[in-house]
DSSP file (Angstrom, degrees, kcal/mol; ACC not computed):
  #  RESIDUE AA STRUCTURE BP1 BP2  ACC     N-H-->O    O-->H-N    N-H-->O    O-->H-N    TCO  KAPPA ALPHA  PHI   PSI    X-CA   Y-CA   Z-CA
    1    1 A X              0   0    0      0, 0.0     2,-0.2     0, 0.0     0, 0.0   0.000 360.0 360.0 360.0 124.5    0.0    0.0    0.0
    2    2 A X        -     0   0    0      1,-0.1   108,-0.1     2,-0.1   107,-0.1  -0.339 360.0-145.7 -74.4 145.0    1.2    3.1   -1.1
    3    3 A X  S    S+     0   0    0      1,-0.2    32,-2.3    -2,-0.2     2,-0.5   0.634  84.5  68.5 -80.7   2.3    2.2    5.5    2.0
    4    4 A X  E     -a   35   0A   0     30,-0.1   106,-0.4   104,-0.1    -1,-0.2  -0.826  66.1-170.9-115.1  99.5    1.1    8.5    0.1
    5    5 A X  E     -a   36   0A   0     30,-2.2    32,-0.9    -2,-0.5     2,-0.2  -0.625  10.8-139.8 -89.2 156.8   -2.5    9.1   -0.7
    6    6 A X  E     -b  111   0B   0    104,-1.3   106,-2.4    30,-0.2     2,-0.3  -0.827  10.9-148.9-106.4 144.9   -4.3   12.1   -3.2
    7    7 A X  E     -b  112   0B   0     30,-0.4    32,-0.4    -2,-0.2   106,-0.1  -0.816   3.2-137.5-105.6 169.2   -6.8   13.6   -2.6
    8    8 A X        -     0   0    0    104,-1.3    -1,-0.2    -2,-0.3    31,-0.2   0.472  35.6-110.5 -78.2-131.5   -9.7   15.1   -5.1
    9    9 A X  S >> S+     0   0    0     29,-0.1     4,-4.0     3,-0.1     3,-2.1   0.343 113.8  56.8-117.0 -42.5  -11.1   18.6   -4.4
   10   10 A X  H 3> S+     0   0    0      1,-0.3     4,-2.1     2,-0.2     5,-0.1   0.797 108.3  41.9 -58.2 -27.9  -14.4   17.4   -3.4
   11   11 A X  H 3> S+     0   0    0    101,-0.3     4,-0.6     2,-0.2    -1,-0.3   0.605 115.3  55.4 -96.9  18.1  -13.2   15.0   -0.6
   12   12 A X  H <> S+     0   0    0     -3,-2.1     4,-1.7     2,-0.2    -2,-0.2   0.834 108.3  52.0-106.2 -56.4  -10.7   18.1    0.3
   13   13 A X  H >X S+     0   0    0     -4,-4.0     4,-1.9     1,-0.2     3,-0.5   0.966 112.5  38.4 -41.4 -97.9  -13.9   20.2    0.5
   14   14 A X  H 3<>S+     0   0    0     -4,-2.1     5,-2.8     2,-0.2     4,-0.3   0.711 109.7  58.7 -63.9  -6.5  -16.0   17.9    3.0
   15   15 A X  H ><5S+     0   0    0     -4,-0.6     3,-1.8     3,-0.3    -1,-0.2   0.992 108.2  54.5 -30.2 -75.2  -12.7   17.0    5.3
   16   16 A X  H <<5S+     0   0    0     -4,-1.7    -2,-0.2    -3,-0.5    -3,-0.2   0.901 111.0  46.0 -28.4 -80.5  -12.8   21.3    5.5
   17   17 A X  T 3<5S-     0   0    0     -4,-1.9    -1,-0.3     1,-0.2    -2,-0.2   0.491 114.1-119.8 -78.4   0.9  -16.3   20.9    6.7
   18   18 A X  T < 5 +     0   0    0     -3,-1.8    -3,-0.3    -4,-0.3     3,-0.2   0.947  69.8 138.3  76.1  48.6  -15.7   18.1    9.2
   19   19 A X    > < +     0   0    0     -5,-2.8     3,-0.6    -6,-0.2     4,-0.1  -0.453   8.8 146.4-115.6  48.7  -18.3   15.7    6.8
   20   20 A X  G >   +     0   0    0      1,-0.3     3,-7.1     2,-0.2     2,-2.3   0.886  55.0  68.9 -72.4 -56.7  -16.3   13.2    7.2
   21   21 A X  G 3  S+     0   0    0      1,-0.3    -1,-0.3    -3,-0.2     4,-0.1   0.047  85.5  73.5 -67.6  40.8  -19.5   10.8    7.2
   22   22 A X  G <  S+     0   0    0     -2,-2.3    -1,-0.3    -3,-0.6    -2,-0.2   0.383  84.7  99.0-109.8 -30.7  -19.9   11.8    2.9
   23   23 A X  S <  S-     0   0    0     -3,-7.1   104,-0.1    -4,-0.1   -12,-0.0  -0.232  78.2-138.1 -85.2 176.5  -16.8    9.4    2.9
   24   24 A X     >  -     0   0    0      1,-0.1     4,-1.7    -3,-0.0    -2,-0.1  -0.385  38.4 -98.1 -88.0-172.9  -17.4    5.6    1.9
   25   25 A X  H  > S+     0   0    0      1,-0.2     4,-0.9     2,-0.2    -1,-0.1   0.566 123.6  52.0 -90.5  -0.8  -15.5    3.4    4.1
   26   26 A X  H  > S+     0   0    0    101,-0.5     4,-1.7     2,-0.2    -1,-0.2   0.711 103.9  58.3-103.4 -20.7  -12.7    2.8    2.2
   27   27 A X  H >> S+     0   0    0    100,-0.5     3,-1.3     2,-0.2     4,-0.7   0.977 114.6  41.7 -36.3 -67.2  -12.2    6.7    1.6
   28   28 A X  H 3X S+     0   0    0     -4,-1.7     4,-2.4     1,-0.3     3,-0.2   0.725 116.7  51.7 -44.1 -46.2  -12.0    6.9    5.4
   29   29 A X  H 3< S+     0   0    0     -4,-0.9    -1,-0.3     1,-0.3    -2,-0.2   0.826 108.5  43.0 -14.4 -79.3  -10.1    4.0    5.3
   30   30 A X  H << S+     0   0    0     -4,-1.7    -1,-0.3    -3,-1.3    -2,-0.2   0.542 117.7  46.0-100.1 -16.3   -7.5    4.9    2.7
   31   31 A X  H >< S+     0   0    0     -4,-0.7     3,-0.5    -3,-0.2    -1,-0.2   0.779  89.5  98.7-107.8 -23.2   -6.8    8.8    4.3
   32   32 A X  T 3< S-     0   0    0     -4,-2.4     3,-0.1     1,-0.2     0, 0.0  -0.490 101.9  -6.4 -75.8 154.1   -6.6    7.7    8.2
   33   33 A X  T 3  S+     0   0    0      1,-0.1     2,-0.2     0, 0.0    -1,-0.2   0.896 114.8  97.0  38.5  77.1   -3.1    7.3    9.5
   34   34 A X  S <  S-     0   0    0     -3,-0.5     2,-0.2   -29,-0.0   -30,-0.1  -0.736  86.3 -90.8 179.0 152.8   -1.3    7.8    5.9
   35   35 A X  E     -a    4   0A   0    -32,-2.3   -30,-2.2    -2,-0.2     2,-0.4  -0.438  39.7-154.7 -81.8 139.0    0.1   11.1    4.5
   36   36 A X  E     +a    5   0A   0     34,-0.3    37,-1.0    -2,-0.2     2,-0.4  -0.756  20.4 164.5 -89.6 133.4   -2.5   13.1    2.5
   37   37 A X  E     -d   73   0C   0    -32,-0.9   -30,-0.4    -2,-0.4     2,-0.2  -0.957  19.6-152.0-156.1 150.8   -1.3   15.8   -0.5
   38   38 A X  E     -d   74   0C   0     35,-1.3    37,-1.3    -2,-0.4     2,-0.5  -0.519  26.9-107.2 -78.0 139.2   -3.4   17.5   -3.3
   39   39 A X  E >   -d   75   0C   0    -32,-0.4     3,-2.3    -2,-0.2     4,-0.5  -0.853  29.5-110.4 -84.1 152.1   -2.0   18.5   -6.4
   40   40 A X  T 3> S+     0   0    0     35,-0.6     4,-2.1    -2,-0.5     3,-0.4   0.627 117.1  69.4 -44.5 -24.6   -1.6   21.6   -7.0
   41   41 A X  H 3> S+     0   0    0      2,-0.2     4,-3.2     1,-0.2     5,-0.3   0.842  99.5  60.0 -66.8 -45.9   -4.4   21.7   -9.7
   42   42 A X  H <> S+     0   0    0     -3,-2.3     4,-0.9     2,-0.2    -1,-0.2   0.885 101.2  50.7 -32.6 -54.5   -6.7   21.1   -6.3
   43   43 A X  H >> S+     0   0    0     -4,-0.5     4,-1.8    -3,-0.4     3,-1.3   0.985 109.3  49.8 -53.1 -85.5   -5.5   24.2   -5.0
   44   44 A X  H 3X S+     0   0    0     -4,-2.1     4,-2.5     1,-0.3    -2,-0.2   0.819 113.5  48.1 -18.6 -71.0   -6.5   25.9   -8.5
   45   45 A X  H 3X S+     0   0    0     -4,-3.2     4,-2.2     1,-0.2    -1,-0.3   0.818 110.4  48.9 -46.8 -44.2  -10.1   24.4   -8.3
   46   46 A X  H << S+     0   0    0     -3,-1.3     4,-0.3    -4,-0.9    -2,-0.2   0.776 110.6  49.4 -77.2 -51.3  -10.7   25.4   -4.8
   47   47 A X  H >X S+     0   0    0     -4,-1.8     4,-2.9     2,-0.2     3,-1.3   0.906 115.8  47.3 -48.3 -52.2   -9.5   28.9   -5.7
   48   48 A X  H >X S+     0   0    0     -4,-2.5     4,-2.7    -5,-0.4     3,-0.5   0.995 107.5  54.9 -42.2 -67.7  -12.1   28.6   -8.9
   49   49 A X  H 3<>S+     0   0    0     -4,-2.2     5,-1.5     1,-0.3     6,-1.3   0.500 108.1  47.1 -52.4 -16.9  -14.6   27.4   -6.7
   50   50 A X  H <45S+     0   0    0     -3,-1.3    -1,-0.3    -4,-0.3    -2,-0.2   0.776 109.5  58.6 -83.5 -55.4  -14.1   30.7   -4.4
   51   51 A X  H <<5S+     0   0    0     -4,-2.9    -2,-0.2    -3,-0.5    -3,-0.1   0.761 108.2  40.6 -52.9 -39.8  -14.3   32.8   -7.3
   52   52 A X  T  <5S-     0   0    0     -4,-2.7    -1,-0.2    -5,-0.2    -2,-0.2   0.706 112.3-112.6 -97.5 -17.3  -17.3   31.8   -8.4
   53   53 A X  T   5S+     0   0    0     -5,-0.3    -3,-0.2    -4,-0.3    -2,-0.1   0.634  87.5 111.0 116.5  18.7  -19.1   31.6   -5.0
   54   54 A X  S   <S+     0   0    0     -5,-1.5    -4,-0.2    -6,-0.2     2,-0.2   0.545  78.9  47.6-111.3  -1.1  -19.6   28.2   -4.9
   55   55 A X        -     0   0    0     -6,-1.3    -2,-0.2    -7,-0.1    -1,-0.2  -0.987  62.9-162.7-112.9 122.3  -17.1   28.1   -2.1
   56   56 A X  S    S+     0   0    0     -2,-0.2     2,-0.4    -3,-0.1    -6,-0.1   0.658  73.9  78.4 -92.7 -15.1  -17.1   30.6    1.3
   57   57 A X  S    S-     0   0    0      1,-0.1     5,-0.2   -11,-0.1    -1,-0.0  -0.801  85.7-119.8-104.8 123.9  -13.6   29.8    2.1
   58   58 A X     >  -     0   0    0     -2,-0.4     4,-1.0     1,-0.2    -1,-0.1   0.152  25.1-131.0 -31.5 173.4  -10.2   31.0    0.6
   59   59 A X  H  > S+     0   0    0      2,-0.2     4,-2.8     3,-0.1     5,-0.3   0.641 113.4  65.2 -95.4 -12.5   -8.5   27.9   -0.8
   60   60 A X  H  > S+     0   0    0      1,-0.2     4,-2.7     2,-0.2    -1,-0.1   0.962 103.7  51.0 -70.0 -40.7   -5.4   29.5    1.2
   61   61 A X  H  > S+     0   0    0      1,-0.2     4,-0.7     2,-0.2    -1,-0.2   0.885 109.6  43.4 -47.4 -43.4   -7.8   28.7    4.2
   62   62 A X  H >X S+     0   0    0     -4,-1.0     4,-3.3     2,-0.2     3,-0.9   0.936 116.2  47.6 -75.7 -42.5   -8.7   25.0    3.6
   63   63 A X  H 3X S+     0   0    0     -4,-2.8     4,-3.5     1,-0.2     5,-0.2   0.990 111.3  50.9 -69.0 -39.5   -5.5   24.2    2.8
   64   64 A X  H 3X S+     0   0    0     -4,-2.7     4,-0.7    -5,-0.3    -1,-0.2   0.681 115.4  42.6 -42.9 -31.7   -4.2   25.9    5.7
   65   65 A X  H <X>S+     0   0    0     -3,-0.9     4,-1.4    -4,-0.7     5,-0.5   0.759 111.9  50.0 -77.6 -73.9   -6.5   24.2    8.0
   66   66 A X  I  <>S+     0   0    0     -4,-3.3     6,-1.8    -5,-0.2     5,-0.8   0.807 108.9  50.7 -73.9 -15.5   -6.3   20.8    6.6
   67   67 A X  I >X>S+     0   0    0     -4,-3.5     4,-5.8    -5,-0.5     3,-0.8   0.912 117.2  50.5 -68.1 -75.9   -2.0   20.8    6.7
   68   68 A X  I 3<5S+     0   0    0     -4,-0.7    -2,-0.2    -5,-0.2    -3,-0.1   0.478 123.1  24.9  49.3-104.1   -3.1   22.0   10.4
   69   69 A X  I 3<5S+     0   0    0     -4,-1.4    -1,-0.2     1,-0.1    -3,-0.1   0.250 144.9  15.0 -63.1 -18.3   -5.9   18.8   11.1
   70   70 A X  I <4<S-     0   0    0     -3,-0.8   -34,-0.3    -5,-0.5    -3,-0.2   0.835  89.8-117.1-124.9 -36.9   -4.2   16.5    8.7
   71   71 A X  I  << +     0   0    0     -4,-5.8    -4,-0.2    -5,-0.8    -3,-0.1   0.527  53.5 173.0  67.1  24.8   -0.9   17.3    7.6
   72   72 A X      < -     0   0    0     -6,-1.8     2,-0.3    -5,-0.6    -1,-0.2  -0.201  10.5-156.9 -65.9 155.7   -2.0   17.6    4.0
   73   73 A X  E     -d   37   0C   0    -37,-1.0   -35,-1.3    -3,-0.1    -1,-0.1  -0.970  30.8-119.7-144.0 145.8    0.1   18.7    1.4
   74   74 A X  E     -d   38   0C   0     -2,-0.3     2,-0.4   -37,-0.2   -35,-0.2  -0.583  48.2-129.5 -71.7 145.9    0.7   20.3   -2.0
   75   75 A X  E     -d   39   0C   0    -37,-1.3   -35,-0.6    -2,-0.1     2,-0.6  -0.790  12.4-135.9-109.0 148.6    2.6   17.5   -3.8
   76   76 A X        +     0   0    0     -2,-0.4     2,-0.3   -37,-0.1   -37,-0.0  -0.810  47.4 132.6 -86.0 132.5    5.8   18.6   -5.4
   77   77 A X        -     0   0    0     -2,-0.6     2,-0.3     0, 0.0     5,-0.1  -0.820  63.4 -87.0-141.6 132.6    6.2   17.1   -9.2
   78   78 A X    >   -     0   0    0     -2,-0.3     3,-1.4     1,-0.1     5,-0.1  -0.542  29.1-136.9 -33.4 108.9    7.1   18.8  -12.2
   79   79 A X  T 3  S+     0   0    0      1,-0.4    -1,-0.1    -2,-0.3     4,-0.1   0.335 101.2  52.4 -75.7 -13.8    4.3   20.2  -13.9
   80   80 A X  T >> S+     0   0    0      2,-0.2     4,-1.4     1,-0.1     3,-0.6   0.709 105.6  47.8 -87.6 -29.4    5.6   19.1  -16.8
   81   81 A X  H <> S+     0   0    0     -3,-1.4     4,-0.6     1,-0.2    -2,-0.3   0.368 105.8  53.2 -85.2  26.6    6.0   16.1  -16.1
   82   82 A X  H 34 S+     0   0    0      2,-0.2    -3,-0.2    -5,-0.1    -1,-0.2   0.297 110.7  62.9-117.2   8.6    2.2   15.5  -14.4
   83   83 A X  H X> S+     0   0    0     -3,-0.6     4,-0.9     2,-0.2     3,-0.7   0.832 103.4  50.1 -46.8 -50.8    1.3   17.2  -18.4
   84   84 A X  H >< S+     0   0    0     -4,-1.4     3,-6.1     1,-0.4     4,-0.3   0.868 106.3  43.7 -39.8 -95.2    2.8   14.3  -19.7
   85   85 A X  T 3< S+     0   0    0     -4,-0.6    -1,-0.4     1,-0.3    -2,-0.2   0.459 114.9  55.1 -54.3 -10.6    1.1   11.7  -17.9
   86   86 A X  T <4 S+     0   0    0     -3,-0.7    -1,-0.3     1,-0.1    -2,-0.2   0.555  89.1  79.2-105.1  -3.8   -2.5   13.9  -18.6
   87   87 A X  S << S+     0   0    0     -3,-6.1    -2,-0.2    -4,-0.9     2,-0.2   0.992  96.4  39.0 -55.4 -50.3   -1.5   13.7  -22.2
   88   88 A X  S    S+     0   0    0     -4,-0.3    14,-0.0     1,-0.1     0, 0.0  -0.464  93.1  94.7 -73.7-176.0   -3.0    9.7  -22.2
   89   89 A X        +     0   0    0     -2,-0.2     3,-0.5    32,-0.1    -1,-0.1   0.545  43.7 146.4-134.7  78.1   -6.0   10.7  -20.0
   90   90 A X        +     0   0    0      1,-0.2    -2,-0.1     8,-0.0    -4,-0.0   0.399  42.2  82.8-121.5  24.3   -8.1   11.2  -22.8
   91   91 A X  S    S+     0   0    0     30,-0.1     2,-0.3    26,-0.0    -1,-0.2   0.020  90.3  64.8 -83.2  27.6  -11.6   10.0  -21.2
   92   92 A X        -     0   0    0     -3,-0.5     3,-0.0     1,-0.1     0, 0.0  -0.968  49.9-176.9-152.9 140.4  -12.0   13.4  -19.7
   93   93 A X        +     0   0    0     -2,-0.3    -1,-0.1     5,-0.0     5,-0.0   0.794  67.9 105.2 -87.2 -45.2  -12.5   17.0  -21.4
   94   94 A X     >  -     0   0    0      1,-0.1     4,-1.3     4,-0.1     5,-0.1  -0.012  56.7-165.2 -71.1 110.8  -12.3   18.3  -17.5
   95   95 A X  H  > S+     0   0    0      2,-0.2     4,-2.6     3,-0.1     5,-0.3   0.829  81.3  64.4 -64.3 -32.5   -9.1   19.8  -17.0
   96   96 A X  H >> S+     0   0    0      2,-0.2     4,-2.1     1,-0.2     3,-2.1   0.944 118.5  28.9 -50.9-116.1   -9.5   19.8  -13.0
   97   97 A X  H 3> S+     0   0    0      1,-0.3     4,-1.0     2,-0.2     5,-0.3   0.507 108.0  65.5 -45.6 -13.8   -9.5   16.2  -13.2
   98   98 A X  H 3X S+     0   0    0     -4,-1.3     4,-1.7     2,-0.1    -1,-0.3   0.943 118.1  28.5 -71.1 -56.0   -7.7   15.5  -16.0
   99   99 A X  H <X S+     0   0    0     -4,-2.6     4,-3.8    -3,-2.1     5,-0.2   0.813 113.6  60.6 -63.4 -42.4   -4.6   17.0  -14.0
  100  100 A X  H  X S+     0   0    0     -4,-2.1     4,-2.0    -5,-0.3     5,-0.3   0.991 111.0  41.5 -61.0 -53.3   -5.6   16.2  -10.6
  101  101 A X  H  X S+     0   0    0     -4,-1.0     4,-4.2    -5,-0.3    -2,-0.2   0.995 115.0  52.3 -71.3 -31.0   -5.6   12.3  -11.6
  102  102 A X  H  X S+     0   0    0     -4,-1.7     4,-2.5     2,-0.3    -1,-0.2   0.920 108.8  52.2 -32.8 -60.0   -2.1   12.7  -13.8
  103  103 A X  H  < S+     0   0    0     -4,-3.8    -1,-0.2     1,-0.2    -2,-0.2   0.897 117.8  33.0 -57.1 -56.9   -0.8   14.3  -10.7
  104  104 A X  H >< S+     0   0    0     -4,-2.0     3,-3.8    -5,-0.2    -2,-0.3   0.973 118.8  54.7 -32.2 -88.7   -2.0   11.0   -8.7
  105  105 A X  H >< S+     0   0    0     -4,-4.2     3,-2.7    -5,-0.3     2,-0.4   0.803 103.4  62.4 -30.7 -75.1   -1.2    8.7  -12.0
  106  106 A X  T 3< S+     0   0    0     -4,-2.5    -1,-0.2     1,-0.4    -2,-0.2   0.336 116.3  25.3 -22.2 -15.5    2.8   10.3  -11.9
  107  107 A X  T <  S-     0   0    0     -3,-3.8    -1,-0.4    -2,-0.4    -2,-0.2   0.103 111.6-115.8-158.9  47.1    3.8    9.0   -8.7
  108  108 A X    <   +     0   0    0     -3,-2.7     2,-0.3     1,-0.1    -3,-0.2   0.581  61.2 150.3  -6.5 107.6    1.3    5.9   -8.5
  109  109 A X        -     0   0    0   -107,-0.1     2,-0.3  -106,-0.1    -2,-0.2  -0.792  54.6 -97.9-140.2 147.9   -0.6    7.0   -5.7
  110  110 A X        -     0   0    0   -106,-0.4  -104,-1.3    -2,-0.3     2,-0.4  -0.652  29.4-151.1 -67.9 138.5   -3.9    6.4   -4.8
  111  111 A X  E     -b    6   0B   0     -2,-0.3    15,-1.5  -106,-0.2     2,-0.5  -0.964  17.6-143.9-104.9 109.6   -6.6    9.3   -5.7
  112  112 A X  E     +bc   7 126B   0   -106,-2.4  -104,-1.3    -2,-0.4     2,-0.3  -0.759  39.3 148.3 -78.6 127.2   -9.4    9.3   -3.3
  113  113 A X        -     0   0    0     13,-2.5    -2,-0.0    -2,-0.5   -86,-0.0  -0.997  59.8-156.4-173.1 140.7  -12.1   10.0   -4.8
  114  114 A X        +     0   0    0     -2,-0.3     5,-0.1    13,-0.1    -1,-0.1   0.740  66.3 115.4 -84.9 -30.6  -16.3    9.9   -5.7
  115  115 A X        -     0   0    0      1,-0.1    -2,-0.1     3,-0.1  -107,-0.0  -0.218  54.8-160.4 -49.7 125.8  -15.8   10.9   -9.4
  116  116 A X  S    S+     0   0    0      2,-0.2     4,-0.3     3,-0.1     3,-0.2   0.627  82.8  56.5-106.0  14.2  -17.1    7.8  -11.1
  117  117 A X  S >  S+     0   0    0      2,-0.2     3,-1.7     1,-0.2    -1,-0.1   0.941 108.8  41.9 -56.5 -76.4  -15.3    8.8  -14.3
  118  118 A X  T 3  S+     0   0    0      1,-0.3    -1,-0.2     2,-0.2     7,-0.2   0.497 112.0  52.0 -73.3  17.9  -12.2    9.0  -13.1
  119  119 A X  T 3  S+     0   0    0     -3,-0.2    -1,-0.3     2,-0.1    -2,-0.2   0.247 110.7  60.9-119.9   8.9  -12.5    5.6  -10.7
  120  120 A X  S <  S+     0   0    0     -3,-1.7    -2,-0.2    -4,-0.3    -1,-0.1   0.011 117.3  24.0 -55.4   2.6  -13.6    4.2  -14.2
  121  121 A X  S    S+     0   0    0      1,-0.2     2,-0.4    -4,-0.1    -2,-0.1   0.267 109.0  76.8-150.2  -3.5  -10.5    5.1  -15.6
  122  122 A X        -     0   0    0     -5,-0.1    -1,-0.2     1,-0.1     3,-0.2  -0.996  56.7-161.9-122.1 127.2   -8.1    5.2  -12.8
  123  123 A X  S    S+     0   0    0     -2,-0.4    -1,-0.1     1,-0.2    -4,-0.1   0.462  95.2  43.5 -83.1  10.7   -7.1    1.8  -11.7
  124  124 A X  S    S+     0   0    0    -15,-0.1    -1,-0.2   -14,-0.1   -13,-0.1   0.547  83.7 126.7-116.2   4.0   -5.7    3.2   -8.1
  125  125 A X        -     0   0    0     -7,-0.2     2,-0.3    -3,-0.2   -13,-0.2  -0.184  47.9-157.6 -36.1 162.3   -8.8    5.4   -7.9
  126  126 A X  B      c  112   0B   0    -15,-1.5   -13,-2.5   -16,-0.1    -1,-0.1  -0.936 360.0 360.0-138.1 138.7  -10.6    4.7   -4.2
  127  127 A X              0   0    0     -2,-0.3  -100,-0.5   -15,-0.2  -101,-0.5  -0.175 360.0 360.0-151.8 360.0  -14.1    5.2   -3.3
């Protein structure tokens, strides 16, 4: 089992809200006692998601919060090389996810995650 889990934006989002019980039980599972990080594209969504109102918190907050509560983290890769690896990820238009799972793909880690697109297409997805 890898000792580095991803997370998506959405389960980064209810963590932030303490809604812990939206994850399945192998979400819960797969994020207790093992280090959590985002990719930076997470960050980027979360910011979006602010922008447009569809989020009340900066993104600087949540992350801030969850490194805090969690010890989450932005994961360092080359951004060229987590392009690469989103080049093949061509069952998605959605850039957000397209990147997010690359990031995930790039350093085989599991991506926790609801999306059933990308757990249809990611063999380390977990839900």
């Amino acid at each position: 089992m890898a000792s580095v889990v991803h997370l998506d934006t959405h389960v980064v989002l209810w963590l932030y809200a303490g809604r812990v019980d939206l994850l399945s039980d192998s979400a819960t599972a797969a994020v207790e006692g093992r280090e959590c990080a985002v990719s930076p594209m997470v960050v980027l969504e979360l910011h979006f998601l602010n922008e447009i109102g569809r989020v009340v918190d900066h993104a600087s907050a949540i992350m801030s919060s969850l490194a805090a509560a969690l010890g989450l983290r932005v994961a360092e890769y080359s951004f060229g090389s987590v392009v690469e690896h989103a080049r093949g990820l061509e069952w998605t238009r959605d850039p957000f996810d397209r990147l997010i799972t690359a990031q995930a793909r790039a350093v085989d880690a599991p991506l926790v995650t609801r999306d059933r697109s990308i757990r249809a297409n990611y063999s380390e997805a977990i839900w």
